[in-house]
C-alpha positions, 0 to 999 in steps of 0.5 A: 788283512789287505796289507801285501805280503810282509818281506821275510825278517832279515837278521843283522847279526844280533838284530832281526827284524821285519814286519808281524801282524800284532793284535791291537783291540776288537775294533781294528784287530790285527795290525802291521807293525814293525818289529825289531829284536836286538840285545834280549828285546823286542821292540814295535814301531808303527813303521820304520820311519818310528825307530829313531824317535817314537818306540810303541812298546817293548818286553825283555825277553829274559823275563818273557814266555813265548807260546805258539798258538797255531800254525801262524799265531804265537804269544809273548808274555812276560808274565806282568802287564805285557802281552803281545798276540802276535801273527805272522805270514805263514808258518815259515816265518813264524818259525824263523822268528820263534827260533830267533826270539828263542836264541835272543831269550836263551842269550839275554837269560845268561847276560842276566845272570853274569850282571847279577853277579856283584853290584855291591862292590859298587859304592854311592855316597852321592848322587851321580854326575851329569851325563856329560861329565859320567861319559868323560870320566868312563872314557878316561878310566878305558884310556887309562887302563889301555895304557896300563896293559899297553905298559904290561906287555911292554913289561913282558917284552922286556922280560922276553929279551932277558930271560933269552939273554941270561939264558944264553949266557948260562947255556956258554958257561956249562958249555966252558965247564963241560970242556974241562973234562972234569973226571969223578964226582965233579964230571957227573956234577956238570953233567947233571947241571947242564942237562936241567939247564937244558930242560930250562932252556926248553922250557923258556923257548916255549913260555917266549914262543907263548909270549910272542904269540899273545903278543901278535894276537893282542897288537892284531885285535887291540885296534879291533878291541878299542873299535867296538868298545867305542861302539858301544859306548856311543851305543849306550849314549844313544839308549839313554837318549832315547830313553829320555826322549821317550820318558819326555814323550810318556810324560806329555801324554800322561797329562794329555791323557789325565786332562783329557779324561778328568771330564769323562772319568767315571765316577767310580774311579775317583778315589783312586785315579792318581795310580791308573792313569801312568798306565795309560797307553804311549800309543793312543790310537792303538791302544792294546785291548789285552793290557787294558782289559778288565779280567773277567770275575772267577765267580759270581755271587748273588743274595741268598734268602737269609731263611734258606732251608736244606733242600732235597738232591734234586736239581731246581731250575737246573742248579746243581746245589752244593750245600755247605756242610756246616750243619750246626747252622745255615747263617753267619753268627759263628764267625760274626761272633767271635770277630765282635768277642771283647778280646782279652788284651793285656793293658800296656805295660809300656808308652810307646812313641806315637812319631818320629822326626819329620821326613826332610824335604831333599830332592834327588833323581831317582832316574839318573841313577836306576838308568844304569841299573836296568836288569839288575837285582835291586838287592845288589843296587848301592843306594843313597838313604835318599830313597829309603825309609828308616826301618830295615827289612827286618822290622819290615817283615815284623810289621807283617804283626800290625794285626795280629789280633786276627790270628788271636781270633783265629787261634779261638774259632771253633771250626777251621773253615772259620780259623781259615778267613782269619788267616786268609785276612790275616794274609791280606792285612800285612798288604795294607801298609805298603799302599803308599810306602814307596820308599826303601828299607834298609838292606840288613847286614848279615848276622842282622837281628830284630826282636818285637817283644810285645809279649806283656802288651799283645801276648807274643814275640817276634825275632828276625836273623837276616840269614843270607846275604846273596840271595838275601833271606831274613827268617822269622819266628813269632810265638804268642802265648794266645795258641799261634805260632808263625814262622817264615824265610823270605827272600826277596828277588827284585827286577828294575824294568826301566818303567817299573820294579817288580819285588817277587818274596819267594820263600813259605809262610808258617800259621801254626795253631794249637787247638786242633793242631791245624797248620797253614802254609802260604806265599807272597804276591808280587810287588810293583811300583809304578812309574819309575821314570816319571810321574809319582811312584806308586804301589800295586799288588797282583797276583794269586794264594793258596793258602792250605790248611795240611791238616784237614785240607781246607783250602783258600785260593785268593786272587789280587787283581792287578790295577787297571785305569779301565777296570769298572771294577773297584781298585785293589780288590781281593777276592777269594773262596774257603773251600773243604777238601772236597772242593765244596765252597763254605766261604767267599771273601771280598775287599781291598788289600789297602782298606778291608774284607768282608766274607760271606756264608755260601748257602748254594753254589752253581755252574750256572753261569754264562761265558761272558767277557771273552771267557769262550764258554767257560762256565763260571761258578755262581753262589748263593750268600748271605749278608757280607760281613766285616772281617777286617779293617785297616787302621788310619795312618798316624799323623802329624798335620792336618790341612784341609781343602780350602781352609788354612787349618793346620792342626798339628796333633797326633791322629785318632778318631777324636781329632778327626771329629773334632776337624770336622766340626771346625770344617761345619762351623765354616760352612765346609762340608766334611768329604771323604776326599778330603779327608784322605789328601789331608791324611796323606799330606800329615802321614807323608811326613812321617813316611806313612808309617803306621802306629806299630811301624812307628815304635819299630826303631825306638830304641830299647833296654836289653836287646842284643848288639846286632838289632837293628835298633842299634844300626848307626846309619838308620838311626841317623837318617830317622834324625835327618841327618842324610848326608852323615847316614849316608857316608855310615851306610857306605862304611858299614857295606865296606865293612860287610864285604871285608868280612865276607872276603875273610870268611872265603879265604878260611873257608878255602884254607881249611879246604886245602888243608883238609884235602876235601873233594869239594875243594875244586869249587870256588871258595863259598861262604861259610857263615851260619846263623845265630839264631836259626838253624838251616834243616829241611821244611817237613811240610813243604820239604824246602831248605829253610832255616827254623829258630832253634831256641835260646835267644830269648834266654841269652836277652835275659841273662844279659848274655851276648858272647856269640853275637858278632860285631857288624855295626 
């Protein structure tokens, strides 16, 4: 802390700036960096001699918390893999720029929203063009419109001098009429005439007077208009300069650094490297010790003796015990035997499809188009099908039954601690299938619907209503005749950040049982996919669940840890506590979003643990388990080809547990020993052809017999871009989204007419949509207390009447 005294941030207009302290690791501590506030974000420079080639970091502030730590300290968050600790001189300056990033915040948050408010009205059917040719055609679309206003206010010139002109020869005319002397009737006529010519004429001079007004006004500012227009667009071209400069930069040092690391990589990390390493720091030698940090566990877990008997109250070496209350038993067979029960499946009654036509080789730059959708909601981004896979939302969110089993086993255990690990795996499964999906699904036009009748295979059935279009909401309904019931509405807010694309579901899941009527209410963590820019896209989940049982008041807090590179940790790991109401644990649960859970039977819990990795003394809970076990699997991905390392084998054939044996004997007999690696790029390379679908994901679009007119089975353009056919998808996709807005822009008028006609209090409002679901009826949640839409019944009738009078015509 040598450093002399920083100078005093100086604003420039919309821009502060000036040197803070910003805490870098435990090695070099506080650092001084240069800051720089402009246009709702913060950005760091090592010094200012950096601001024209090399930014160390940034956070939009829109998305960001801001926290004061003492008189000097403060902290700015947002919320994800950012942190900034940050110091300043004193606490002058410390209040100066906390007002400043507070007003820069307030004004970045009303940007925001102005841009969300429509980018539908946007349409792409092929890919951008080159930026010079982009910059040219916005500047002749501007030169354009300036001459349509300019030839507008000479229009009303115009105007001005005829109304003046016809206004003086009226105003003559009454004046000779007048001078008649017209006696009676006719007098009292003239008179009346001229007085409302009068009020005419008042009226006129004022509107002219008006008129030439914004005339000088718009003649006095339009030099000043066009100036800082050009601004801005010279500004813009010199962001997206920038930011390709620095995606060249990140991109260099990402293969500097994967080099660098390949010979010093723990052996732990091999599996999963290809993630970890895009997030490796633009700045190497101030790497931030918060970004890279390992989190520190919530509790600790150690072996207990599997003959662990109750002991008495009294505290043993200082362990405060809680015992679990389950008193049939102190092992795990209740829940080990009912996951290993032979479940009472019905045989298929169907032979569904096992793949799709293979994924067309098309390459386009997913940069060149996002570059200008920074800020936006990602629901509201036109997108080519390029980007998408070929299932909607809807049959995404039905993909969340891939497991369902679990909530078969669910709907048979016989305490609701034990129901409550299969719902809590349940949660976790519905993750596996997104590890590799980086692609789109297709947005569902609104009155969109998607059944999953598996009634006479799994014993239940699935309908989706895309009920909402801005905000998107899609509500679900399951019913299965093995005594659950689920229900949801989600609604899926979605940000680009430039660097990555946060996904955040908002809306509650519904898990209904009927043996001990136990209701379970959940949300969804967030989505991020990774290096947007450059690199390979890839897929993360973080964040936290509480999933409730409102009906005994158990309770499991679920944590999904965000990937980091430096973790020493296993990659993707969930883990989580079944607890009673009173708080005493029973069950801690472990694993993997993309592979498996294991839970184990808490014997003994403690407050016995020591505050290491920076916790500041806070204690975490030690307990005392048996032996983990399996709850939950995931299932390999279907796959077309298999290509081994080393060897020029393809063996095209669909994937099941056989073929993989057999892959493996041929690899032996060639003197290749079969590796787990191996296996899995060999994996990734069959199902990558197939958009890594799982073998339910796969039967999703198969068409079928029956259903109703809206599924989105029937949805042209998805159909054709499962075919191949990208470029026919893609000109149907744009039809379809035109024909969506027309049909909004129909139901607003009447909407507004019947306001007007009816005279309503509400009419002063903006015209709204009035669409109402099929399906489902909007009502208040009476758990939860949400507005949320709940199936109210007769879909399943009208499929087997053949009946579809009510269903509208959106394809």
């Amino acid at each position: 802390m040598s450093e002399p005294k920083p100078p005093t941030p100086t604003p420039a207009g919309d821009t502060y700036k000036g040197w803070v302290f910003k805490w870098t690791n435990y090695i070099k501590g506080y650092q001084r960096r240069w800051f720089v506030l402009s246009n709702g974000l913060l950005s760091y420079y090592r010094t200012q001699a950096e601001m024209g080639h090399t930014c160390r970091g940034t956070i939009n502030l829109a998305t960001a918390t801001i926290a004061v730590d003492d008189a000097c300290n403060f902290v700015i968050s947002n919320g994800g893999t950012q942190t900034y600790h940050l110091k300043a001189s004193c606490e002058v300056e410390r209040q100066r720029w906390i007002t400043a990033l507070e007003l820069a915040k307030a004004k970045a948050a009303r940007m925001q929203a102005e841009s969300d408010d429509s980018g539908d009205d946007f349409s792409l059917s092929c890919p951008p063009a080159p930026h010079g040719q982009s910059a040219a055609t916005q500047n002749s679309e501007v030169q354009s419109t300036l001459r349509t206003l300019g030839s507008k206010v000479e229009d009303l010139s115009t105007c001005n001098d005829l109304i003046s002109k016809h206004g003086s020869a009226l105003q003559r005319s009454l004046s000779e009429l007048d001078s008649l002397r017209l006696t009676g009737e006719a007098g009292d006529k003239i008179r009346q005439v001229t007085e409302r010519a009068t009020l005419f004429r008042i009226t006129s001079n004022a509107m002219i007077n008006a008129c030439w007004d914004f005339l000088s006004l718009a003649q006095a500012h339009s030099k000043r208009w066009q100036k800082a227009l050009q601004a801005e667009r010279d500004q813009r071209v010199r962001l997206e300069e920038t930011l390709e400069q620095l995606a060249k930069q990140h991109n260099n040092l990402e293969r500097a650094f994967r080099g660098a690391s390949q010979a010093h990589a723990p052996s732990h990390n091999t599996g999963s490297a290809g993630p970890g390493k895009g997030e490796a720091s633009d700045d190497d030698d101030d790497n931030e010790f918060f970004d890279a940090m390992e989190e520190a566990p919530e509790f600790i877990t150690v072996p207990a003796d599997p003959h662990f008997h109750k002991r008495s109250s009294s505290n043993v070496s200082g362990f405060n015990s809680e015992m679990g209350s389950d008193d049939q038993s102190l092992n795990e067979e209740p829940l080990a035997a009912n996951q290993e029960s032979p479940s009472q499946d019905l045989v298929p009654v169907k032979k569904r499809r096992s793949r799709i036509p293979d994924k067309p080789n098309y390459s386009l730059n997913l940069w060149s188009i996002m570059k200008n959708c920074i800020g936006k909601e990602l629901s509201k981004i036109p997108m080519p099908v390029n980007f998408n896979e070929p299932i909607s939302m809807l049959q995404r969110l039905s993909e969340d039954l891939e497991y369902h089993e679990l909530l078969d086993k669910a709907a048979k255990s016989q305490s609701s601690l034990e129901q409550l690990c299969y719902v809590a795996a349940f949660s976790v499964s519905s993750y596996s299938t997104t590890v590799h999906r980086t692609g789109k699904p297709f947005n569902p036009l609104l009155g969109e619907t998607y059944e999953l009748d598996r009634g006479r295979d799994s014993g239940y059935r699935s309908l989706c209503e895309q009920v909402s279009h801005h905000p998107p909401a899609a509500a679900h309904h399951v019913i299965s005749s093995r005594g659950w019931t689920l229900r949801q509405e989600i609604t899926v807010a979605s940000k680009f950040r430039g660097k990555y694309l946060s996904i955040m579901p908002l809306g509650t899941i519904h898990a209904i049982f009927e043996k001990g009527n136990n209701h379970y209410t959940w949300k969804k963590v967030t989505t991020t996919v990774h290096n947007i820019i450059v690199g390979k896209l890839w897929i993360d989940q973080s964040g936290e669940i509480d999933i409730v049982n409102h009906t005994t008041g158990d309770r499991c807090h679920l944590k999904f840890a965000p990937y980091s590179y430096f973790s020493r940790d296993v990659a993707r790991k969930v883990t989580g506590v079944v607890a009673d109401k009173d708080g005493k644990a029973h069950y801690v649960l472990s694993g993997t979003w993309d592979e498996k859970m294991e839970f184990s039977r808490v014997m003994q819990s403690s407050r016995g643990g020591g505050a290491e990795n920076g916790a500041e003394g806070k204690q975490k809970t030690v307990y005392q388990t048996l032996k983990a076990r399996e709850i939950w699997r995931k299932n390999p991905l279907p796959i077309a080809a298999v290509v081994p390392i080393g060897r020029k084998i393809v063996g095209h054939f669909k994937h099941s547990p056989l073929a993989y044996s057999r892959l493996q004997v041929v690899q032996i007999q060639l003197g290749m020993k079969p590796k787990r690696r191996q296996q899995d790029v060999a994996t990734r390379e069959g199902a990558e052809s197939m958009y890594f679908f799982t073998e339910l994901a796969l039967t999703l679009n198969e068409a079928e017999d029956g259903v109703a007119p809206t599924d989105s089975r029937q949805r042209p353009d998805q159909r054709l871009m499962e075919a191949g056919r990208w470029d026919e998808a893609n000109a149907e996709k744009q039809r379809l989204e035109e024909k969506q807005r027309s049909v909004r822009r129909e139901r607003e008028r009447e909407a507004a007419s019947q306001r007007t006609v009816s005279q309503s209090e509400e009419g002063t409002g903006a015209p709204h949509d009035s669409h109402k679901a099929l399906w489902f009826e909007r009502c208040e949640d009476p758990i939860t207390g949400e507005p949320v839409h709940i199936y109210k019944g007769g879909y399943w009738e009208a499929k087997e009447q053949g009946s579809w009078e009510g269903c509208g015509d959106i394809f």
